[in-house]
N, C-alpha and C positions, 0 to 999 in steps of 0.2 A: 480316144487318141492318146500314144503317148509320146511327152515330149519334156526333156532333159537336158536341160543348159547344163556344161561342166565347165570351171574356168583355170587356166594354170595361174597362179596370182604372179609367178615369177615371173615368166614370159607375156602375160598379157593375152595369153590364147584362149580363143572358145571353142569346143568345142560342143556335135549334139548328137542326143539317141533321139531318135522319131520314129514312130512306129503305130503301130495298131494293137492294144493288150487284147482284146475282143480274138482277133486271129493269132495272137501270139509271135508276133515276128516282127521285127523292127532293123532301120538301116543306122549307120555311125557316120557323119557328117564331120569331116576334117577332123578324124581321130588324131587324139593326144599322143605322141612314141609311149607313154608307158598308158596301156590301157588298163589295167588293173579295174581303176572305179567304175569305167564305160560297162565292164564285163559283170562285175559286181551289182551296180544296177542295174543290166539284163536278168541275169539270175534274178536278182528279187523281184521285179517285174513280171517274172514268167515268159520272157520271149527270145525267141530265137534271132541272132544277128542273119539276115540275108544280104546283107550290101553294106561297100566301104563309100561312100561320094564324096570326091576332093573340088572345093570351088574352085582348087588351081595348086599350082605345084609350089609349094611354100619356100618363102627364100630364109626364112629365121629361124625353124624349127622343124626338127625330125617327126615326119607324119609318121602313125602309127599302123597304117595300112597295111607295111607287111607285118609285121608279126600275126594282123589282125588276119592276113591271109597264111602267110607260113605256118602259125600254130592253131590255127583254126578254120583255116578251110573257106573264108569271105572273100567271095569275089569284087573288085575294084570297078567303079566308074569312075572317066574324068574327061575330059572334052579330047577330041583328038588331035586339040593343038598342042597339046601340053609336051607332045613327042617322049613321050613315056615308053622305055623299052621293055618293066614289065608285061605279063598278061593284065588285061581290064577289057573292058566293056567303054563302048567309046560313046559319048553324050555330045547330041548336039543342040542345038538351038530347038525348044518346044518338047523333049526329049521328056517322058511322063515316065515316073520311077514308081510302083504300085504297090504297096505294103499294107496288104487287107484294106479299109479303107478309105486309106491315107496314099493322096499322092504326092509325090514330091516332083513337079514342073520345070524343068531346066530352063533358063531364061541366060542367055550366053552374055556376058555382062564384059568385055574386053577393057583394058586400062590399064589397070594395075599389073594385069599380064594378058597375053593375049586371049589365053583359056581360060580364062575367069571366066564363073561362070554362079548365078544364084540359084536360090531352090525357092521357087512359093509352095508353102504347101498347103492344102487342100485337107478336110476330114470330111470325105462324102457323107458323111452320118448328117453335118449342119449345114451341108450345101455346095455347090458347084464353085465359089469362087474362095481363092485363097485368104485364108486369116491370119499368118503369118508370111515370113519371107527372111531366109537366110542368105545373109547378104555377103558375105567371106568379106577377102579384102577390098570391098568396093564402097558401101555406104555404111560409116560408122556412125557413130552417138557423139553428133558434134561436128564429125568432119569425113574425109572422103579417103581412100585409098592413096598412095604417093605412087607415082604414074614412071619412076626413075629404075626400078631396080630389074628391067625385062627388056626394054627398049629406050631410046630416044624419049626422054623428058617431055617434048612438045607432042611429038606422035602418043604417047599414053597419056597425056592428058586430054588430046582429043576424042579417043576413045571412050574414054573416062567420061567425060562430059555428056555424050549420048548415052551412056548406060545408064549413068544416074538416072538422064531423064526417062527412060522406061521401068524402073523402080520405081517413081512418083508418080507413072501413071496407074501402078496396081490398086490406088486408095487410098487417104488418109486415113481411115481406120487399118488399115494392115500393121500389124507390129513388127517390128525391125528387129534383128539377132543377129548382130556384126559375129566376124571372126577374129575382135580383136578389141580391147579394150588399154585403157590408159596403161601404160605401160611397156609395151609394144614402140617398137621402132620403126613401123608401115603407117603411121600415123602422128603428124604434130599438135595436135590439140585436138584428139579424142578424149571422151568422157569416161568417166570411172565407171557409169554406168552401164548396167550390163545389158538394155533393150529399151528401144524406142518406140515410134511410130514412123510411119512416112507422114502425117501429119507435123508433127511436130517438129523433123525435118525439115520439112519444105519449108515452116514460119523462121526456123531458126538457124537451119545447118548452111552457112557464107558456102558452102561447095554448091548449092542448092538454090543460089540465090543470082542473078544478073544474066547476062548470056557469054557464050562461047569467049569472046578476048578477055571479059573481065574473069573468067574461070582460070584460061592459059596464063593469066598473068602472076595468078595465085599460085597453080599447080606447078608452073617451069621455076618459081621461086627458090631457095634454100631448103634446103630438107634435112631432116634427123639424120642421122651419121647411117650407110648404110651399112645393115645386120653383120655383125660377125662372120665371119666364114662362110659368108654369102655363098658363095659358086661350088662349096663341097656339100652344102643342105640341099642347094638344087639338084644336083647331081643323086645324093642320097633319095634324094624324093620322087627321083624321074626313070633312075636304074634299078638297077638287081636288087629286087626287096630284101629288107632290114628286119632281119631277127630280132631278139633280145639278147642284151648283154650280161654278162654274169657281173654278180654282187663283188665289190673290191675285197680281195679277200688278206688278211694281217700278212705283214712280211716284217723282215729283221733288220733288213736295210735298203739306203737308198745307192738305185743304180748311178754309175758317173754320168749316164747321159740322159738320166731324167730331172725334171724341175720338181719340186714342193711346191705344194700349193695347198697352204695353212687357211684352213676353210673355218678356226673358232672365231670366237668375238673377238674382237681388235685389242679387245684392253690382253688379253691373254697373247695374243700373238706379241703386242708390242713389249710385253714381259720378259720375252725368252724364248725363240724360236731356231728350227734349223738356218745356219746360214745360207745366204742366197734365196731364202724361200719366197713366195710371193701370198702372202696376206689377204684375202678375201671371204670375211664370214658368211655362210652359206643360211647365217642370221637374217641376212641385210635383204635389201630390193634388190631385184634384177641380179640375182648374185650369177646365173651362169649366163648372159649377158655378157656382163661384167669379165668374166674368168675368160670367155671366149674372146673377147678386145685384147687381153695384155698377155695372153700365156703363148709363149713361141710353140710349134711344131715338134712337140717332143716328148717323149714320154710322161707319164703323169702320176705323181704319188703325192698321196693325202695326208692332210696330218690335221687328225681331225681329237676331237675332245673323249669321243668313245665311239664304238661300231654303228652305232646308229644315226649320230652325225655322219660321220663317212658314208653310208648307204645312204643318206639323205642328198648329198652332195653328188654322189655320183650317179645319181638319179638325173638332178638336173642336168650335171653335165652333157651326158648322154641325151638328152633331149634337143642339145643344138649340138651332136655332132660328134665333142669330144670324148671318143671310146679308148681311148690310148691309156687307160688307168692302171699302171701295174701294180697297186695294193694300196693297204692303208696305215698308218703308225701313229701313235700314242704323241699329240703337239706337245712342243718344249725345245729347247735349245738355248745357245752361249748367246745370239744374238738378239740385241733389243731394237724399240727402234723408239728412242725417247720425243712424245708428243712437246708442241710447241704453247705456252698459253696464248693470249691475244695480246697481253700483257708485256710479255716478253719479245712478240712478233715486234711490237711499237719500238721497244729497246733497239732489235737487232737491226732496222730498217732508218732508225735515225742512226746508227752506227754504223750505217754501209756494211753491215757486217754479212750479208746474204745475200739471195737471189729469190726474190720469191716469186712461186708457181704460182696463176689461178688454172687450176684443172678444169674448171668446169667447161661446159658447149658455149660456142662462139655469142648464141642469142642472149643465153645467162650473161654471159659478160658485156655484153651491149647495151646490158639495163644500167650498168655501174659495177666501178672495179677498183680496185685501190692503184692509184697513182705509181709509177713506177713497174706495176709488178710485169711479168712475164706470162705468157698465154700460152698455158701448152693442155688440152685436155689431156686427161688421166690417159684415155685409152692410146694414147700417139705416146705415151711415156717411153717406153722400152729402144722403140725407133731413133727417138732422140738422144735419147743417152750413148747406143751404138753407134750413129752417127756422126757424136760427137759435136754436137748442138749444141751441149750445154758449158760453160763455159770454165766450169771447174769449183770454182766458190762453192760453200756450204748452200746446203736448198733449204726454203721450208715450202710447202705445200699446201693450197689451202685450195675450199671449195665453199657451196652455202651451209653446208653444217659438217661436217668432219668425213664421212665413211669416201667420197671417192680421193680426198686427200689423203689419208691410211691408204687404200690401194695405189696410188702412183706413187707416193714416199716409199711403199716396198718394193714396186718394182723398178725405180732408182735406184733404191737400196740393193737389192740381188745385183742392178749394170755397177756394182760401185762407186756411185755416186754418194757422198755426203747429204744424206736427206733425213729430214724432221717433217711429222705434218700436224697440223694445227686440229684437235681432234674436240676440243671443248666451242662449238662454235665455228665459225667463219667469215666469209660476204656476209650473211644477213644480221649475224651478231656484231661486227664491226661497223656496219653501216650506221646499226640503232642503237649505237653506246652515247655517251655524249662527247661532248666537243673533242677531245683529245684523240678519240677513235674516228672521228668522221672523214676519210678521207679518201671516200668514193666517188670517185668519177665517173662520166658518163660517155 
């Protein structure tokens, strides 16, 4: 049997090739949009792709299905609730996918979306009952699928809650292969790790644990911010299959109706950048994520360190969505954007002299915050500032250690807002200084 975890570290996505090397053929399991390594390790494996299988129609990230079918010829399964207007191959509940031999088991898994749906799979070579089980966005390492982003919060969580429980009765020895790892915004306290048990689920995973109220109590709770340009990923993943984009190719200038979006390290952008640009190192975590929350609807040009950052960058871009990239140029410009120390925050705020942001999520800031400040997450920056929310005063911005305070201080900066962000440190360094800095609240 062959069998191939691949994982996007930026987005949190898993992705799998399962197959049979013996017969030489194998299917792609929630391909990646840029398939490149899936195809790469076909080839060196020796087997042929016969099948795409989606656990369900992704809300966070461009499947890779079409290209996997437009430049190659792999036909699609996915459940027929999915209402997919491509061609595919429609799976339903008990639905046995046969890849020499290796089966892959459709187990219709509803929650998280209605067509959710899992794969146990089977290697007749050691026997009849499943030893694995890919579980999309339903049972992760740690915790469960968010039941918000398809239906009615209580109605997917009900679902939800029966599906687990048909997961746990496949065995505690079966091993678990989420679609989706920390990182990921389908999930609030999933693990890093990349495979479990149902085992070890069952003793430890709170989704897994009480009955039906005390689950809807958990599940209709607060939830991670939902995905970026939610309802055009869906769309992308359910319509007219998606080619591949062509590489940002150098241009001489930027258009009046495109944005910058300066994808170096921080220290670089806050140096000397185009003005108005928006600041996001394509370095950092979650960086298109990130790029996809604050960048308005409009065309997109890079300013990157050299071609290879640029083509790294618009890679990920391109993976949740944004294809709008009209080139790429050489970072640098008149505009700075001078960091704040901790030192000086303490000066400016016994001076009234400012307004300070905490960017970070509502729960971050529930643990302790500093006294006085203002709650605006990074990603709601742009909103505010056009709205006129904020109040005029000089900003500084701060978060638990600097990188999403650099991105809401640029992208105040581009609405013309007076902003500084606090980039050596933050919450967790100002909490654990002594007396002078301690002036976290809860």
């Amino acid at each position: 049997m062959l069998f191939k975890q691949f994982l996007d570290d930026d987005l949190g996505c898993a992705s799998y090739l399962v197959g049979d090397e013996h017969a030489g053929v194998a299917v792609v399991v929630d391909p990646p949009y840029h398939v490149d390594p899936v195809l790469a390790e076909a080839e060196r494996r020796g087997v042929r792709l016969v099948g795409v299988l989606e656990t369900h129609t992704h809300a966070d990230h461009v499947s890779g299905h079409g290209r996997l079918a437009l430049e190659h010829g792999v036909p699609i399964r996915v459940h027929r609730d999915a209402g997919t207007t491509f061609p595919h191959e429609p799976l339903e509940d008990g639905t046995e996918v046969e890849v020499g031999d290796v089966v892959l088991r459709t187990i219709h898994t509803p929650g998280h979306r209605p067509e959710h749906c899992c794969f146990a799979v089977i290697d007749r070579s050691r026997g009849d009952e499943p030893w694995l089980v890919l579980t999309g966005d339903s049972l992760f390492v740690g915790d469960a699928g968010r039941p918000d982003l398809a239906v009615e919060a209580r109605e997917g969580a009900e679902g939800l809650f029966h599906s687990l429980r048909r997961l746990v009765e496949l065995g505690d020895g079966v091993e678990v292969f989420p679609g989706h790892v920390a990182g990921s915004l389908c999930g609030a306290a999933m693990s890093s790790k990349a495979s479990t048990t149902i085992g070890f689920e069952r003793r430890f995973n709170p989704a897994l644990q009480g009955e039906l109220a005390d689950f809807l109590g958990a599940a209709v709770g607060p939830q991670p911010p939902r995905p970026p340009n939610m309802e055009r990923i869906v769309e992308l993943n359910r319509g007219e299959l998606v080619g591949a984009q062509p590489p940002p190719g150098r241009i001489d200038s930027v258009r009046e109706d495109a944005i910058v979006l300066d994808v170096r390290p921080t220290t670089a952008f806050a140096s000397g950048h185009h003005p108005g640009a928006v600041g996001i190192p394509v370095s950092g975590s979650s960086f298109a994520t990130k790029a996809a929350f604050v960048l308005p609807e409009r065309p997109l040009v890079l300013h990157a360190t050299d071609v290879d950052e640029a083509v790294r960058a618009a890679r990920a871009l391109h993976a949740v969505g944004l294809f709008g990239i009209v080139g790429w140029q050489e970072g640098g410009g008149s505009e700075k954007l001078e960091p704040v120390s901790l030192e000086e925050l303490e000066r400016l705020l016994a001076d009234d002299a400012v307004e300070l942001l905490d960017v970070r999520e509502a729960d971050e800031r529930d643990e302790g915050h500093i006294p006085g400040s203002r709650h605006l997450p990074y990603r709601t920056a742009r909103a505010a500032a056009e709205a006129g929310l904020l109040n005029g005063r000089p900003v500084v911005t701060i978060c638990e250690s600097g990188p999403r305070a650099a991105i809401a201080a640029s992208v105040l900066q581009a609405a013309g807002v007076d902003a500084r962000p606090v980039l050596d440190g933050g919450i967790a360094t100002w909490h654990g200084e002594t007396s002078s800095f301690r002036r976290c609240g809860s």
